[in-house]
Backbone as a chain_set.jsonl record, in Angstrom:
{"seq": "XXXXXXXXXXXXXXXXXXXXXXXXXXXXXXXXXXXXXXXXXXXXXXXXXXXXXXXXXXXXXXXXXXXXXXXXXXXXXXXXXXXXXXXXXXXXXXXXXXXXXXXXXXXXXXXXXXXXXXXXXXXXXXXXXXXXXXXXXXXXXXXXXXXXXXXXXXXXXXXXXXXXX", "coords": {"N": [[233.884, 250.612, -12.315], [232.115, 247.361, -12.346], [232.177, 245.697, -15.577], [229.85, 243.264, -16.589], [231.092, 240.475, -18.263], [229.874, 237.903, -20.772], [229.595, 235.162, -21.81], [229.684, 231.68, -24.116], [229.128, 228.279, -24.26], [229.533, 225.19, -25.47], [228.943, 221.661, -26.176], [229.305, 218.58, -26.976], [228.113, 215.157, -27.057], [228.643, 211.721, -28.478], [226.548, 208.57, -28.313], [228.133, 205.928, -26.621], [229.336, 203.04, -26.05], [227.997, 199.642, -25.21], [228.532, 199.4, -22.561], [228.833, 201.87, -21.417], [228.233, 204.243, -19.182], [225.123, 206.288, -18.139], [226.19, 210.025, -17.65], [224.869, 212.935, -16.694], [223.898, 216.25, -16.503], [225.426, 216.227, -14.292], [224.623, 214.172, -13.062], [224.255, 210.7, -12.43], [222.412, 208.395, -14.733], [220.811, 205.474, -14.055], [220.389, 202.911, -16.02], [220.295, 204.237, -18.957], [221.507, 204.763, -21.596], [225.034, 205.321, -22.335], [227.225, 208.175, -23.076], [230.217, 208.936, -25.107], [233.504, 209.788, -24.594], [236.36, 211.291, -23.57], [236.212, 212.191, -21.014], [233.623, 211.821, -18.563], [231.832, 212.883, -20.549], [229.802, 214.412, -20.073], [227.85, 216.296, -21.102], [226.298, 218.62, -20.472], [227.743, 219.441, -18.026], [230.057, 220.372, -19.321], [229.544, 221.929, -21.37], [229.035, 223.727, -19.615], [231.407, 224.226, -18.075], [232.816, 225.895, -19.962], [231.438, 227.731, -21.263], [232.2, 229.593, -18.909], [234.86, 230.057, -19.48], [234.807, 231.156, -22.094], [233.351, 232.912, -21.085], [235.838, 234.619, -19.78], [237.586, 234.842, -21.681], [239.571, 233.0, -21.852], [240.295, 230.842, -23.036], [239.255, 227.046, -23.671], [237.429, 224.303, -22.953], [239.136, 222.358, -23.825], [241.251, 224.059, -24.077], [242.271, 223.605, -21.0], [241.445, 221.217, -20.163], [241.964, 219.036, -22.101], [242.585, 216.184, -24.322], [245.2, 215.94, -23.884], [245.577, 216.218, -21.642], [246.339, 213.226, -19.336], [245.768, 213.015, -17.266], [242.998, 213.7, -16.337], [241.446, 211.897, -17.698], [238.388, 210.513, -17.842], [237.278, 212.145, -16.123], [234.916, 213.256, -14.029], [232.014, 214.907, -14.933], [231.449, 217.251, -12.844], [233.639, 217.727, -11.604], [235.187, 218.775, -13.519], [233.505, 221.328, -13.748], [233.952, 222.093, -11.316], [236.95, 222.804, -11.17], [236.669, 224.785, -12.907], [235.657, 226.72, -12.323], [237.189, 227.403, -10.352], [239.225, 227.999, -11.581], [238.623, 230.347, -13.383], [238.394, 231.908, -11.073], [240.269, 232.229, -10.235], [241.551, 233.896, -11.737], [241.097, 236.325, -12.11], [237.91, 236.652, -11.354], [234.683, 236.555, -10.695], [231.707, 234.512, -10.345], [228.608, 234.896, -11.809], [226.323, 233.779, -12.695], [225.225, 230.543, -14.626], [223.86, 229.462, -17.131], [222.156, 226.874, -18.634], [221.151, 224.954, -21.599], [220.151, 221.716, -22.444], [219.776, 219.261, -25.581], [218.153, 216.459, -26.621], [215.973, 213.237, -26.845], [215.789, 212.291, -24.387], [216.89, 211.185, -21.404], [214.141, 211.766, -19.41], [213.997, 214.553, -18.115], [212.504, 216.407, -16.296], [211.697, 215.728, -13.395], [214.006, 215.351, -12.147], [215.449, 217.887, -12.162], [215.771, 219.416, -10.347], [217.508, 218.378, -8.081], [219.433, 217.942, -10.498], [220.682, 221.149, -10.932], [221.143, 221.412, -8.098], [223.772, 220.193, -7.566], [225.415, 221.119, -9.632], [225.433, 223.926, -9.376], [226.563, 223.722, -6.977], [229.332, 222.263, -7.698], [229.979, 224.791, -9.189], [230.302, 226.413, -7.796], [228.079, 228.977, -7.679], [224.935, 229.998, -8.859], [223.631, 227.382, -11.468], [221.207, 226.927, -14.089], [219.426, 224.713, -15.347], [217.813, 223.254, -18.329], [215.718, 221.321, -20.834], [215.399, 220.397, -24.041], [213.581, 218.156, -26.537], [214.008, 218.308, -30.398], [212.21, 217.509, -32.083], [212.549, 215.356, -32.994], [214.372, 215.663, -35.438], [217.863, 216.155, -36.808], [221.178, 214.969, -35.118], [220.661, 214.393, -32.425], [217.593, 214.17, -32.183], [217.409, 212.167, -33.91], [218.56, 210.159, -31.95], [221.24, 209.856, -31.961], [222.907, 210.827, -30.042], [224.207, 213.38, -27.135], [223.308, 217.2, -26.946], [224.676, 220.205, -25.932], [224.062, 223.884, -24.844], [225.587, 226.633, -23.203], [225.508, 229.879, -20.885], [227.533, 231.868, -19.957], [227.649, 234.453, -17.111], [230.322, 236.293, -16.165], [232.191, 238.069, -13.735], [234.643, 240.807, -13.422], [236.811, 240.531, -10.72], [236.419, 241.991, -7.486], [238.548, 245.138, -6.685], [240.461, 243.468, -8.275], [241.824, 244.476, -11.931], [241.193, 242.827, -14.405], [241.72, 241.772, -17.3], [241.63, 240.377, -19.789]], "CA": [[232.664, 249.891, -12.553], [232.379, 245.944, -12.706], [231.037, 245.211, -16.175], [229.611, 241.828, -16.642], [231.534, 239.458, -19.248], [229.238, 236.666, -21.182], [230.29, 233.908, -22.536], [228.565, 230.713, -24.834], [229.967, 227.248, -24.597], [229.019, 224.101, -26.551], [229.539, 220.787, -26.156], [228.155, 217.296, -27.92], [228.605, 213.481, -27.067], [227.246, 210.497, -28.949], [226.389, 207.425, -27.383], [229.095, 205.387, -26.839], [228.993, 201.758, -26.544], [227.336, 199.327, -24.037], [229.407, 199.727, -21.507], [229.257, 203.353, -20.919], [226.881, 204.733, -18.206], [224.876, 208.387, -18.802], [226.495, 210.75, -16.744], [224.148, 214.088, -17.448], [224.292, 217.586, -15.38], [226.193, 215.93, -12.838], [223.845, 212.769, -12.57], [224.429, 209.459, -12.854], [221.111, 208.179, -15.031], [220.629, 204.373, -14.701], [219.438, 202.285, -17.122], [219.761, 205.244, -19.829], [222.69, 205.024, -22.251], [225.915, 206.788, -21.929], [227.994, 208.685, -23.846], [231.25, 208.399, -25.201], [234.251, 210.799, -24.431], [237.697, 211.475, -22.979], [235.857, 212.205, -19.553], [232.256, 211.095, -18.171], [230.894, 212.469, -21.478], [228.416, 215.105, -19.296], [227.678, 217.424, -21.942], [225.625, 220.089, -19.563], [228.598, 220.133, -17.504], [231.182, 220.622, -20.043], [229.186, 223.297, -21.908], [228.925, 225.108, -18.38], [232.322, 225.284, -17.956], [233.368, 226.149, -21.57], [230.586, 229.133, -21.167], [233.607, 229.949, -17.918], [236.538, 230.101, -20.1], [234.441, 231.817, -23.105], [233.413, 234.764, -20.884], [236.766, 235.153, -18.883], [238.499, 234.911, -22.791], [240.882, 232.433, -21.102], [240.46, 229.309, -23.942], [238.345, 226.54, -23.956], [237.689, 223.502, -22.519], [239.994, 222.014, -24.704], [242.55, 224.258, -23.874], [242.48, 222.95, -19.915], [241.228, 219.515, -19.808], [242.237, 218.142, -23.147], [242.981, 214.915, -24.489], [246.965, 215.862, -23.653], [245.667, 215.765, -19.824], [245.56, 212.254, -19.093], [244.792, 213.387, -15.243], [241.211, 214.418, -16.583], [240.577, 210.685, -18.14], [237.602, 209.27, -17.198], [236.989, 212.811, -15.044], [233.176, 213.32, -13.699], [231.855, 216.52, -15.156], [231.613, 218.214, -11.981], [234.819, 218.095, -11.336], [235.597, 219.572, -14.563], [233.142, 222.364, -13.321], [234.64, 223.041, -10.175], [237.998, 222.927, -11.428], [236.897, 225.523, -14.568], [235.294, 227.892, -11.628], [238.599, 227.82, -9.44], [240.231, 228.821, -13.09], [238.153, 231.362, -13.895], [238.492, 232.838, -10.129], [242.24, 232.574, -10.397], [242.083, 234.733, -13.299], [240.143, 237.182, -11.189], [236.608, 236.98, -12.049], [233.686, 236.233, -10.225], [230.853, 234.23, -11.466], [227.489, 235.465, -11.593], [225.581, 232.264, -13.466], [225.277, 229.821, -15.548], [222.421, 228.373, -17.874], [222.513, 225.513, -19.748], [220.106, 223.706, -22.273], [220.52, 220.258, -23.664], [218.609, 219.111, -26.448], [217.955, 215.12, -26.207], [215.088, 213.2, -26.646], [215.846, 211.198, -23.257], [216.481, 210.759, -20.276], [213.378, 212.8, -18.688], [214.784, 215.439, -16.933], [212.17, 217.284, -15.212], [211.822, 214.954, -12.124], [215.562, 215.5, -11.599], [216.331, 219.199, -12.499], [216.293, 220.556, -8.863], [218.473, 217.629, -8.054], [220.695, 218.09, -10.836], [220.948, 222.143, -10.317], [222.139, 221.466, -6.718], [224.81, 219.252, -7.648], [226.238, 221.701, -10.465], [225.429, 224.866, -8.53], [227.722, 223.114, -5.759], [230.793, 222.042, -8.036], [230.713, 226.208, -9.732], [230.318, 227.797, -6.831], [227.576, 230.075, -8.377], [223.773, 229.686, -9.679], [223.179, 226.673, -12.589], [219.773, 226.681, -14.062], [219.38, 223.694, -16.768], [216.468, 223.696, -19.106], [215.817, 220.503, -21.638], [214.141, 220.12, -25.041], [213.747, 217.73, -27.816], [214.082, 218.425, -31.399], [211.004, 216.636, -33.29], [213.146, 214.112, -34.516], [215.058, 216.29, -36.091], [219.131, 216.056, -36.662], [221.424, 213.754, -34.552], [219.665, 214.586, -31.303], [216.486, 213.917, -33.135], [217.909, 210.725, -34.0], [219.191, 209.438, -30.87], [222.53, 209.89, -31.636], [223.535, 211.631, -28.619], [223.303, 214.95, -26.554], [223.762, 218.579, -27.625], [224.277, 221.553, -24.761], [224.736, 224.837, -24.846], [225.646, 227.176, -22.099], [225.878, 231.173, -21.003], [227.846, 232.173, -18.209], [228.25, 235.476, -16.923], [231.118, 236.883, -14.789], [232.63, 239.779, -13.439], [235.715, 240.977, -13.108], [236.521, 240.575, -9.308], [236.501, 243.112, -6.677], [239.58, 245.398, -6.771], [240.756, 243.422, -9.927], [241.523, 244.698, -13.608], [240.686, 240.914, -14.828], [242.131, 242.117, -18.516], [241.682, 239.479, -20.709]], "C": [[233.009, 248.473, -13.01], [231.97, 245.703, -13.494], [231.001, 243.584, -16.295], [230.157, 241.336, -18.243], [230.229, 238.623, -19.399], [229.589, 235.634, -21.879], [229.309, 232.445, -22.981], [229.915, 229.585, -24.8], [228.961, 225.872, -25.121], [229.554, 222.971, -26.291], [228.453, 219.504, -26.626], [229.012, 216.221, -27.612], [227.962, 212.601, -27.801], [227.007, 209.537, -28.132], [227.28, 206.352, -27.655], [228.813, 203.568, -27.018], [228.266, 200.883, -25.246], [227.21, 199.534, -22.786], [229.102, 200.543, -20.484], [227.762, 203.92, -19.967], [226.518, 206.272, -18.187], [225.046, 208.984, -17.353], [225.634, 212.196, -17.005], [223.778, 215.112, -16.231], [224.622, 216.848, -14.601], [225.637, 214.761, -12.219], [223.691, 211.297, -13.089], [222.575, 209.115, -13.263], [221.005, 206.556, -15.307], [219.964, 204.332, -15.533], [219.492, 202.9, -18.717], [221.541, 204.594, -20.657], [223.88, 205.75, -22.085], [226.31, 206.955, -22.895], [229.3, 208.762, -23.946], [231.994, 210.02, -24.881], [235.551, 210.796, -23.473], [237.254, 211.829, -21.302], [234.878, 211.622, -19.707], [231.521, 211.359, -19.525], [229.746, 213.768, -21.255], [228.05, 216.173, -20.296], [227.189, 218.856, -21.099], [226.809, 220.42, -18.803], [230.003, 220.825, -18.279], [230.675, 221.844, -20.897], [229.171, 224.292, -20.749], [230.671, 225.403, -17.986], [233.122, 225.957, -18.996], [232.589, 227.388, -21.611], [231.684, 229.978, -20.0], [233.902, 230.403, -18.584], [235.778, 231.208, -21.237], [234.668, 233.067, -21.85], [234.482, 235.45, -19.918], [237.758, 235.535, -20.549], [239.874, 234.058, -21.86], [240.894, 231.061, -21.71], [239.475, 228.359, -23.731], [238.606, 225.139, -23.324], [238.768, 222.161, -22.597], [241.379, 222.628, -24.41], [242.939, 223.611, -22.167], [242.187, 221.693, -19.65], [241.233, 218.732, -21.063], [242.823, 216.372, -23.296], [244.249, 214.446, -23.948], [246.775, 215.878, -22.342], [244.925, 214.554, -19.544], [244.851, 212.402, -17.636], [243.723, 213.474, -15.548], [240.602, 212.813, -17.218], [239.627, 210.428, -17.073], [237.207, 210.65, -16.173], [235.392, 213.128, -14.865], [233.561, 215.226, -14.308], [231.454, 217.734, -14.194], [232.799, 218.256, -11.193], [235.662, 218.942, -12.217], [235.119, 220.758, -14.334], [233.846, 222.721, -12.137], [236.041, 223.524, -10.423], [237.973, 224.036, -12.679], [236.848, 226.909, -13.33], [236.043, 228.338, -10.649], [239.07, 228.352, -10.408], [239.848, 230.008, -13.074], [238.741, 232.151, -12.498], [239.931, 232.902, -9.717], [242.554, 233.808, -10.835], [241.447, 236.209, -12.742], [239.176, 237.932, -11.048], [235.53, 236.349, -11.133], [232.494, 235.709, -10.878], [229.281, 234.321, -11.202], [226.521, 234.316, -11.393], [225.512, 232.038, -14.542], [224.102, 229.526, -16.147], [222.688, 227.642, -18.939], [220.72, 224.766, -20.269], [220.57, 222.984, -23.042], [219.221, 220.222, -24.772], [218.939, 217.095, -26.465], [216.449, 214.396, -26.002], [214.865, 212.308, -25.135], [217.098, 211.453, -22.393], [214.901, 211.905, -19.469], [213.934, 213.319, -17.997], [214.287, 216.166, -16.117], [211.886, 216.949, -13.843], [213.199, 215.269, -11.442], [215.856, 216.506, -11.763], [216.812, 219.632, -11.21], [217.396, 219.799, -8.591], [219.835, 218.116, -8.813], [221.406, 219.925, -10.901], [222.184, 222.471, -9.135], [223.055, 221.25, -7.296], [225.854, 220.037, -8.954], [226.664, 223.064, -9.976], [226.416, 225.147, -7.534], [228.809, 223.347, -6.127], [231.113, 223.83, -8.945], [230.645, 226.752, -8.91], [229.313, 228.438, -6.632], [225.933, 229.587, -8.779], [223.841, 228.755, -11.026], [221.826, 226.382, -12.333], [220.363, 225.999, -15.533], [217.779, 223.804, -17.009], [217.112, 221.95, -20.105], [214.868, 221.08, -22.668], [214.592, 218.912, -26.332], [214.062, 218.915, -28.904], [213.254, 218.132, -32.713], [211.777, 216.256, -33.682], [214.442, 214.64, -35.464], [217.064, 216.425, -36.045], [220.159, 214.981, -35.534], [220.716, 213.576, -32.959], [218.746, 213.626, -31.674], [216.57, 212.62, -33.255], [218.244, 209.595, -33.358], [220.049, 209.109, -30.676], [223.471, 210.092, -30.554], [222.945, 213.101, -28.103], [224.093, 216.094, -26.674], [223.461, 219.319, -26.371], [224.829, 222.178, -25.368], [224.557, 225.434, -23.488], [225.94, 228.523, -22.054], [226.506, 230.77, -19.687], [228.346, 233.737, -18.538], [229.06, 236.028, -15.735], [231.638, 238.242, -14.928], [234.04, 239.931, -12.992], [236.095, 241.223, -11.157], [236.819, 241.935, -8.695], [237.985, 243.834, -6.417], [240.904, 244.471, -8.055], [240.906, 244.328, -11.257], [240.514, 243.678, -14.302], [241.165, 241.58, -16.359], [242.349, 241.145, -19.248], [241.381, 240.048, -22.067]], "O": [[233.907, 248.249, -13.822], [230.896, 245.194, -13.172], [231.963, 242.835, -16.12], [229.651, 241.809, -19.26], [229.478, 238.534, -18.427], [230.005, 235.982, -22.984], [228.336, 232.142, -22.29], [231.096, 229.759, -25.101], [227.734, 225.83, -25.037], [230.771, 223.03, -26.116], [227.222, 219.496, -26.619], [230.232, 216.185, -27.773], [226.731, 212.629, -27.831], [227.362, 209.774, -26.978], [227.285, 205.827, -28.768], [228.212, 203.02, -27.942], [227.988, 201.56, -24.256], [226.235, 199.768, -22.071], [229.049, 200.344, -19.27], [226.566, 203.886, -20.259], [227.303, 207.22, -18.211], [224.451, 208.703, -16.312], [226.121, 212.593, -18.064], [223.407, 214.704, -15.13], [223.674, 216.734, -13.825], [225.991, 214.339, -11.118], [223.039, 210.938, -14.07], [221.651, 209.406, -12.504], [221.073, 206.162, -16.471], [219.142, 205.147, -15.952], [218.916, 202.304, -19.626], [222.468, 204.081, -20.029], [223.755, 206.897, -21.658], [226.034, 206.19, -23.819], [229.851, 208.668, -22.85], [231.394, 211.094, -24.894], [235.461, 210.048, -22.5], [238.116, 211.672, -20.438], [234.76, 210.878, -20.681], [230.712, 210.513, -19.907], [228.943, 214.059, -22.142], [228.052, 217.24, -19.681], [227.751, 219.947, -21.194], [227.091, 221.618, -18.782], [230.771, 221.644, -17.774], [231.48, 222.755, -21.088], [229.282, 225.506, -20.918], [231.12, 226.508, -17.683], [234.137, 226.576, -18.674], [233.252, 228.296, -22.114], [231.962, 231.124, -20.353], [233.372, 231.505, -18.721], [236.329, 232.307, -21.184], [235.621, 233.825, -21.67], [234.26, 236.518, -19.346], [238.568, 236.461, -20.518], [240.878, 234.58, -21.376], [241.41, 230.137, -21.081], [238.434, 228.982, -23.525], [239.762, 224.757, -23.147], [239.072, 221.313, -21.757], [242.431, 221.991, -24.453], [244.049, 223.082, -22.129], [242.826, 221.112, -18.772], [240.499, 217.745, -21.104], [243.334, 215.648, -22.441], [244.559, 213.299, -23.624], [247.759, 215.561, -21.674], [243.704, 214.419, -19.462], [243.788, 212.017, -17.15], [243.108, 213.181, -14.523], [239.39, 212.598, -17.191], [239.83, 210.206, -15.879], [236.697, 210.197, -15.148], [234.753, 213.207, -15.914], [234.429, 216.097, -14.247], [231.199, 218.878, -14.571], [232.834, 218.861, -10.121], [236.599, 219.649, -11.846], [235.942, 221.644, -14.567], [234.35, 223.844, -12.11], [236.365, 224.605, -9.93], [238.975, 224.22, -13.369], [237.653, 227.841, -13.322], [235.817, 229.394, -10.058], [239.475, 229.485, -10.148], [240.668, 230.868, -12.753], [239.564, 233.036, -12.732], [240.478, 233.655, -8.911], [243.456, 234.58, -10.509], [241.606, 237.166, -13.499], [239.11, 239.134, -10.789], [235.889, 235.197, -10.892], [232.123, 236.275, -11.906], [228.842, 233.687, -10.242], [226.027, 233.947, -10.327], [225.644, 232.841, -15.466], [223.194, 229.302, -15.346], [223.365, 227.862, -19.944], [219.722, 224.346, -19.683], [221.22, 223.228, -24.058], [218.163, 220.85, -24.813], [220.082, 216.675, -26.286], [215.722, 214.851, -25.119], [213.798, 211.743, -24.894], [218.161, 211.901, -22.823], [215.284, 212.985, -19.017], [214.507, 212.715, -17.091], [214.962, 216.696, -15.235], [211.82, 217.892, -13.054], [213.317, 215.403, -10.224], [217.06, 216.507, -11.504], [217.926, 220.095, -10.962], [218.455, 220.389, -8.804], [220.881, 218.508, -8.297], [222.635, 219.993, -10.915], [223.234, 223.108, -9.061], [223.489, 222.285, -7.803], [226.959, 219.549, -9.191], [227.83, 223.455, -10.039], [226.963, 226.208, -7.234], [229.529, 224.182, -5.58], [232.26, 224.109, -9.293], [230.959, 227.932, -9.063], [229.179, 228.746, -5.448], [225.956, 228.388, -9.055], [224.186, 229.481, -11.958], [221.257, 225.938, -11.336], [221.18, 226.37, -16.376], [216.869, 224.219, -16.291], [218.259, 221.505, -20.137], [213.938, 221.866, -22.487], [215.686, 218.854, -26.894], [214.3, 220.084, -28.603], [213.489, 218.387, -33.894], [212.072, 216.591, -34.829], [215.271, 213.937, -36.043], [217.477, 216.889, -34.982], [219.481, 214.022, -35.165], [220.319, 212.481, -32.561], [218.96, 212.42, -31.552], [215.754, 211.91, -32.667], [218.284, 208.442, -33.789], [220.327, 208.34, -29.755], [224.563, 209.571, -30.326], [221.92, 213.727, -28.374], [225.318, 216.094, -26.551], [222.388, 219.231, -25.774], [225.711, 221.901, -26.181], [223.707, 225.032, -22.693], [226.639, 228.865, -23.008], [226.278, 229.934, -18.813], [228.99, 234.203, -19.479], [228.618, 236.193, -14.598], [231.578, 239.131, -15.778], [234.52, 239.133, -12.187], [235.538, 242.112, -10.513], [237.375, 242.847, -9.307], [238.761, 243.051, -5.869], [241.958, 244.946, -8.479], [239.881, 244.934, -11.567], [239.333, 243.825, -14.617], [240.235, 242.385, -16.405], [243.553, 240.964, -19.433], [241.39, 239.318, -23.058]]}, "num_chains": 1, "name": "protein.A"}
């Protein structure tokens, strides 16, 4: 029997400095602020593949695309997803889906969800459904510090696999 693994990943950027352009689920957002970080910054994508690695038990985004891999500078966060969902299916797991919610009082995101869906959906392989919400104001979100995701993913140990993590 295949049971299904779950896994929770987390990830937070602030807003970096003029410069920096908002990269968010996989979408470039003129005009909007970006966020600072050792890659694009994408928070939705970096919590989706950190929800990967959680439910394969195979480390954390941190343990594969860390600061010590300069190859990953400056990397778009769907490349970080496709490259988490080749990992995971290395390891020999199949991935069911993903869901991700940011919390942010900005950029509007419901004009763009189907958009940004595709475009994450694409780089895992697998089903991403994103969801937004404020915070009333509340904590650095709230504040306009930056943006907070979290993410589930569930996979399965692949077909004729152990997957024994």
């Amino acid at each position: 029997m295949r049971l299904p693994r779950t896994g929770i990943g987390v990830d937070v950027h602030a807003y970096g400095d003029d410069s920096a352009e908002l990269w968010l689920a996989g979408l470039h957002w003129p005009g909007e602020p970006g966020l600072s970080g050792h890659s694009d910054g994408d928070p939705v994508a970096h919590a989706a593949a950190d929800a990967l690695f959680s439910a394969a038990g195979i480390g954390d985004l941190g343990t594969h695309f860390g600061t010590d891999r300069p190859e990953y500078a400056g990397a778009s966060g769907t490349t970080l997803l496709a490259a988490a969902a080749r990992i995971i299916r290395e390891a020999g797991f199949d991935i069911g889906n993903i869901a991700v919610q940011f919390v942010a009082n900005r950029p509007k995101f419901g004009p763009r969800r189907a958009e940004a869906e595709a475009v994450l959906t694409e780089a895992a392989g697998a089903p991403v459904s994103v969801s937004a919400t404020t915070s009333d104001a509340l904590g650095f979100a709230g504040r306009g510090e930056g943006i907070a995701a979290i993410a589930t993913a569930l996979v399965y140990p692949s077909t004729g696999t152990a997957a024994q993590h």
